[in-house]
N, C-alpha and C positions, 0 to 999 in steps of 0.2 A: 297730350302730345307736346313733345318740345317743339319750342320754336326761338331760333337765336337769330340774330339780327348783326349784321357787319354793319358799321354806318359810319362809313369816314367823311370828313370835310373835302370839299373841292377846290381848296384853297393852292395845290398844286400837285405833279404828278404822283401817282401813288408810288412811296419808298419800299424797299421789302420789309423792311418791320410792317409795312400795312399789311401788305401781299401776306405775309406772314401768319398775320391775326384773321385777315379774310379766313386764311387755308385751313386753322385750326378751328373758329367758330363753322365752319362747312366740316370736317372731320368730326366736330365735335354734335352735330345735328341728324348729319346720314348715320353715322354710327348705332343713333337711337333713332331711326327714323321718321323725324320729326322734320320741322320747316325751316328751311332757310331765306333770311329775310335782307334783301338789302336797303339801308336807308340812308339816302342824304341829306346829312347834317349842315345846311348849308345858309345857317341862320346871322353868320357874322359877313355878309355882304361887303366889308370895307375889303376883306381876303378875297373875296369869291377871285377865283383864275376859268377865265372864258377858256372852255376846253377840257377841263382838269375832270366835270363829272363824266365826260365821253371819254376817260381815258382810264377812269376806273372800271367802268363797266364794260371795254373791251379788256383788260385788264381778264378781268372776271372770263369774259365769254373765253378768251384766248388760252387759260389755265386750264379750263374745264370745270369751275366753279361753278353750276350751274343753279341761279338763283330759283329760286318758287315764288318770290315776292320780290317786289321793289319797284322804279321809277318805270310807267310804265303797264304796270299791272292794278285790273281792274279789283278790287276787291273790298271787305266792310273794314279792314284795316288801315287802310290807306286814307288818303294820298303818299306818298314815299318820300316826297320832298319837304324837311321842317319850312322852308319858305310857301310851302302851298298850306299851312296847316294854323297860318296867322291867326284866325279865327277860333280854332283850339285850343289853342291857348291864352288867349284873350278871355275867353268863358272861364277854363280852369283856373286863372290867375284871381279871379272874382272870389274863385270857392274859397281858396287861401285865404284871401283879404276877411270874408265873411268867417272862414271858422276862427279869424285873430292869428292866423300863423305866418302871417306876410304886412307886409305897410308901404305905405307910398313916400317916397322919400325927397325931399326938395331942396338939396344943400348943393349950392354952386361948385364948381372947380375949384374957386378962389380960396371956399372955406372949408374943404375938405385938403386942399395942400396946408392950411393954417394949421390943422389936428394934425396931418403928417409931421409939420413939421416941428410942433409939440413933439412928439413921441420921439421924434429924430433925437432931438434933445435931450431927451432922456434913453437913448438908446436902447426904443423901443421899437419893433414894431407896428406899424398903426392898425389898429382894427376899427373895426364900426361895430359892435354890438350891447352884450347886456352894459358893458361898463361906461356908456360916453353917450347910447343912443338920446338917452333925454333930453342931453342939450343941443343934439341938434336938429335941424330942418326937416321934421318927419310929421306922418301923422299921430305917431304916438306921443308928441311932445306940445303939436296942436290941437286947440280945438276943433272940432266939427266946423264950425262956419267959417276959420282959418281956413280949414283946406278945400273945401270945396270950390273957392274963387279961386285957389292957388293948381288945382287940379283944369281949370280951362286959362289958366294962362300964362304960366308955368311949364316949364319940363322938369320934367320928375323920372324915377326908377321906381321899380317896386321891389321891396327887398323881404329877404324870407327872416323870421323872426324866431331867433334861436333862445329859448327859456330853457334850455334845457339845464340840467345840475350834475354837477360828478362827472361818470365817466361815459361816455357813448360807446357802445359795444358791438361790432360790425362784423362779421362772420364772411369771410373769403375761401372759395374752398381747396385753395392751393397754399395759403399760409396761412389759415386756422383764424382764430380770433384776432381783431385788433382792436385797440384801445388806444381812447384818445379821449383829452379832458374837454368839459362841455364848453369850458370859458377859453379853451382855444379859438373854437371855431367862430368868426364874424359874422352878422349879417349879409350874407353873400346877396349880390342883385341877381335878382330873377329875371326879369324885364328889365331892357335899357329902352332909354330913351324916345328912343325911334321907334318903340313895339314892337319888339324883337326880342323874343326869350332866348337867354343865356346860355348854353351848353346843360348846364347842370338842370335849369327849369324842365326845355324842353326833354332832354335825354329821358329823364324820371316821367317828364307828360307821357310822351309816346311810350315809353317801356310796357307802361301799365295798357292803356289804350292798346295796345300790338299783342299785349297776351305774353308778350317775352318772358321767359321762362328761366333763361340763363343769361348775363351780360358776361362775355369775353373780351378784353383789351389788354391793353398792355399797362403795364406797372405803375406808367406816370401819376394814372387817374385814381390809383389807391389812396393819394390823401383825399380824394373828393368821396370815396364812399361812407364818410361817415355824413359829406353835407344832403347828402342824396337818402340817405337813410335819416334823417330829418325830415326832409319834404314828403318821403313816404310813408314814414308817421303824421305829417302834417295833415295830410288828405286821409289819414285811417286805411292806407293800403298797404297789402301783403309786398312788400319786396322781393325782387327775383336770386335767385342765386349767383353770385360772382365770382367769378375768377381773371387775374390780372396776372398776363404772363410775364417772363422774366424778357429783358431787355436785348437786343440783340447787337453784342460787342464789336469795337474793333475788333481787326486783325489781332492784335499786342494785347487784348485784353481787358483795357481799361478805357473809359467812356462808352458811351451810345455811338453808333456806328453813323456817322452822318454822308453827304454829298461829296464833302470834300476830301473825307477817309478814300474815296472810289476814285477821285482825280487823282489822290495822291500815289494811290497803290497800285494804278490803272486798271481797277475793275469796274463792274459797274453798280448800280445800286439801284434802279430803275429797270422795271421788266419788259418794258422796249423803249424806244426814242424818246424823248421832249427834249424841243429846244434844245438842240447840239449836244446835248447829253445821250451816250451810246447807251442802248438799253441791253438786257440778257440774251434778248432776241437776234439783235442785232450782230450778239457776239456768238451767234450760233449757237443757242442753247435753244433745248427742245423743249417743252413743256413740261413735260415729263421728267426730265431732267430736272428741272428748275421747282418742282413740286415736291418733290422725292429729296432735296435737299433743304428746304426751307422747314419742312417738316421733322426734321432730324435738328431744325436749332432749338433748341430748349425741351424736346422729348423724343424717349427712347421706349421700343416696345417690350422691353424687359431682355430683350434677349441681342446676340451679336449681329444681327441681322442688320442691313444698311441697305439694300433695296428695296420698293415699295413700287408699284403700280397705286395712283390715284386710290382704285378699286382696296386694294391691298390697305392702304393706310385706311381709310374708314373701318374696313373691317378689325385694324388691329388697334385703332387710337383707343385711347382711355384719359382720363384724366390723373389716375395714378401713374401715367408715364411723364408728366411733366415735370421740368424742374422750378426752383425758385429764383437760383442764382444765375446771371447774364450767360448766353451764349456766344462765343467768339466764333466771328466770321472768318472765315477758311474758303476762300477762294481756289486754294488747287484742289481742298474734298469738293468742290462744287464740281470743279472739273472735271472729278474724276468719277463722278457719279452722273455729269454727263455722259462720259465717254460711254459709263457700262447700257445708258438706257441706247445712246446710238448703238452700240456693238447687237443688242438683243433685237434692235427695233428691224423687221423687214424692209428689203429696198422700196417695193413699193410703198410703205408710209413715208416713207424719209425723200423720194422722190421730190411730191411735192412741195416740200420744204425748201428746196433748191432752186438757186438761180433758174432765168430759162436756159440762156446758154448751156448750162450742165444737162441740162432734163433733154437733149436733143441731140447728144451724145449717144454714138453709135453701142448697143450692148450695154447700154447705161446701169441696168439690174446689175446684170452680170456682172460689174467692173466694182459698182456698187456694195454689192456682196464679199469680195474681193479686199477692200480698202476699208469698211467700216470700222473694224476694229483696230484699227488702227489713229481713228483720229478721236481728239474729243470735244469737236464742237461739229457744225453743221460747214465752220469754213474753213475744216480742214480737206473737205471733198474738193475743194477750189485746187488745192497744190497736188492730190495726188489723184483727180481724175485728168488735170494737167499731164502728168506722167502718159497716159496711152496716146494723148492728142498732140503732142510738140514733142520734135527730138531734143536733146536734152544739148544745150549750144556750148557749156561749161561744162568742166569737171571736176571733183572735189580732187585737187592737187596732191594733198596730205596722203588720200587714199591710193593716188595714182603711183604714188614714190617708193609706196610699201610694195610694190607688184613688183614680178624680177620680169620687167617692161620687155624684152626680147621674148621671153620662154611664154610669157602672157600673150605677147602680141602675136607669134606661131599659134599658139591655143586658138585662139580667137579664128584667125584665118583658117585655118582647119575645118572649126567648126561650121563657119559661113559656109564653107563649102561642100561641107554634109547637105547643111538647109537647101543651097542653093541646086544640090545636085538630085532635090526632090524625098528626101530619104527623113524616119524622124524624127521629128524636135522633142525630147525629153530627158529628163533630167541623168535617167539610165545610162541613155549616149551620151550626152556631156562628162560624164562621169567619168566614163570609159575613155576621152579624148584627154580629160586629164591627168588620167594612168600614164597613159602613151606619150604625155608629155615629160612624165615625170618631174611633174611639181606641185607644191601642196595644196590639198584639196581647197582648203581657205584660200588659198591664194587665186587659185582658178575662178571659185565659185564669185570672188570679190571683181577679179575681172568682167566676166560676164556681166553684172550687174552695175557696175561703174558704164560699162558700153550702151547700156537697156537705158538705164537713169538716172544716170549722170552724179551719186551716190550710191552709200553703202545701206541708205535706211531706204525701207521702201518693202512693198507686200512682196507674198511668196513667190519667187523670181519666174519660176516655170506656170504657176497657174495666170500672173501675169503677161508671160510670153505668148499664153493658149489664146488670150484676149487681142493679141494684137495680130494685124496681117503678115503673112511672112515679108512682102516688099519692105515693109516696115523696118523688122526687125533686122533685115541685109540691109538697109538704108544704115541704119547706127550702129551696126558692126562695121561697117564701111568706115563710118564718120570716127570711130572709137580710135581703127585701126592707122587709121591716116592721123592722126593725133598724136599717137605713139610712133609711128615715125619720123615725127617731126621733134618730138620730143626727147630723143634717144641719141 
């Protein structure tokens, strides 16, 4: 059975490149219907942001990502947390030391900036490995009874011990082979200081431990698959399969799409609120909307299709729809592939989505039904369920000047007085009223609706009018009409 594993840091709110990789390693899991695991990576403590793991995991809940594993859940894989699993790795770190493929390392700040700044000089690089480790502060460069004092009174790291020769050969299965020279890679620390394994330690501890099957992330961590595939040689274990998605761009194409990209372009980049930062939620996106587009950034299902249900994208993901090279962010495709999940989604789910004020609105389905397609976010129901509740106090001028204001304004009082004389309201007799006025149909129908809504944009003028009371509707034919005589 597969089982793949999201495990972001809590170091602050999750970005959509995270949301992103969540939604593809969950696509990438139901599709073969194996396990989805989530794990917090929360082992660099000087980061940790108080808040930041309850925002992943509503994150999660609120998507519909629905975990099988993580913080939380009882199981023989667990605990979920690298900070619960201290002891884990403290044992594992031993085996290393013991099979000779890790060392304890004891060289200060002071004389480890003295080799930087060696290399500086020769505009290098600084590394710590096969080329420099002997001379310094390690246990491979001490004796046994050097270090064992220096081990209880001392701080130290433990670093992994790279002998490797030629070329280290890593297998990704979105960009095929990679190759990389063995005397590139450093004695990377596994253990810092405080006992607290590394990213790269723990990541490879738990993989294995967790049964992971596949690791999914994003591109960054491609140089680190060859130090990762060191330590899992180190230990004599099978490695899982990887794939590293492609990056998800500015708008313009060039860079990683960061915080400040979304202030500057005013969207947003965060899937709801943190700390004054507006979230997708916040700008009225649905969930659905907001899934169905992320998943579209760096794969496609072979075919022109651009809508998904959740449901929909597991069944049609594959790994052969991904791409290699960066995805650019498109804020108005996001848009508008909000708009299509609102247009489809029935009143009653979308209800309650919405403010209270809105949800207590008289005929509110019905008005609902009405207006959906027309918006593409959740706040656009704010300005046109507005439309049935408030007469409309202005009117778009531009529109008003294009009317031949007399011929329009007899239209208008006519028509009141159909309504008002009980007889009715349809678009057939309106039609008819502007036969008999003899003026053009455009012109008529722009009247009416300037009267109704105080513009030209707005839903279908008569199914609109079906929604509203007739007091109503001779209220701002009233209001329209007294406008135009003042204006004339």
């Amino acid at each position: 059975m597969e089982r793949v594993r999201f495990a972001p840091s809590p170091t602050g709110p999750l970005h959509i490149g995270g949301v992103r990789t969540a939604l593809f390693n969950y696509l990438y899991t139901k599709s073969r219907k194996g396990v989805f695991v989530v794990r917090v990576e929360d082992t660099d403590q000087n980061r940790y942001v108080p808040g930041a793991e309850e925002y992943i995991l509503k994150t999660m809940d609120w998507l519909g990502l629905e975990v099988d594993e993580g913080p939380g859940t009882e199981s023989p894989w667990g605990p979920y947390r690298q900070s619960e699993r201290k002891d884990i790795y403290q044992n594992y770190i031993q085996k290393l030391i013991e099979k000779g493929k890790a060392y304890y390392a004891f060289d200060s700040k002071e004389a480890l900036e003295l080799e930087r700044g060696k290399a500086e000089a020769k505009k290098e690089a600084f590394k710590y490995g096969q080329h420099n480790r002997h001379r310094m502060k390690n246990s491979l460069s001490l004796s046994t009874s050097e270090v064992t004092p220096l081990l209880k009174n001392e701080d130290y790291v433990i670093r992994l011990k790279n002998d490797a020769l030629g070329t280290i050969k890593v297998q990704d299965e979105l960009r095929g082979n990679v190759h990389v020279e063995a005397i590139e890679i450093d004695d990377k620390i596994l253990m810092k200081a405080d006992g607290m394994p590394t990213y790269h330690f723990a990541n490879v501890v738990d993989d294995h431990l967790m049964e992971i099957t596949c690791v999914i992330r994003g591109e960054e961590w491609l140089p680190s698959l060859p130090i990762h595939q060191l330590i899992y040689e180190g230990f004599g274990w099978e490695a899982p399969k990887f794939i590293h998605l492609p990056l998800i761009l500015k708008p313009e194409g060039k860079g990683k799409l960061s915080k400040r990209d979304g202030s500057k372009g005013g969207f947003p980049v965060f899937p709801f609120h943190w700390e004054g930062s507006v979230g997708f939620r916040e700008r009225g996106f649905i969930k659905e909307g907001l899934v169905n587009y992320l998943a579209l950034l760096g794969w496609n299902s072979g075919t022109d299709r651009e809508l998904f249900s959740l449901k929909e994208l597991v069944d049609a993901f594959g790994i052969e729809g991904l791409q290699k090279g960066g995805a650019r962010f498109d804020y108005k495709k996001a848009l508008w592939i909000n708009a299509q999940h609102i247009k489809g989604a029935s009143p009653s789910k979308l209800i309650p989505l919405l403010p209270p004020h809105l949800k207590e609105i008289n005929s509110v389905e019905e008005k609902i039904e009405l207006i959906k397609d027309r918006v593409e976010t959740l706040l656009g129901f704010n300005e046109l369920l507005g439309l049935f509740e408030e007469n409309p106090t202005q009117y778009d001028k531009k529109a008003v000047r294009k009317l031949e204001s007399k011929s329009c304004k007899n239209l208008l009082t006519e028509f009141r007085l159909h309504i008002e004389s009980g007889q009715q309201i349809s678009k057939s007799e309106y039609m008819g009223k502007i036969k008999d006025a003899a003026i053009k149909t455009g012109q008529g129908m722009q009247a009416l609706r300037i009267a109704l809504v105080g513009q030209l944009a707005g839903p279908d003028l008569f199914a609109f009018m079906d929604l509203l009371p007739k007091s109503v509707i001779l209220e701002r034919l009233d209001n329209f009409i007294k406008y135009l005589n003042q204006s004339l």
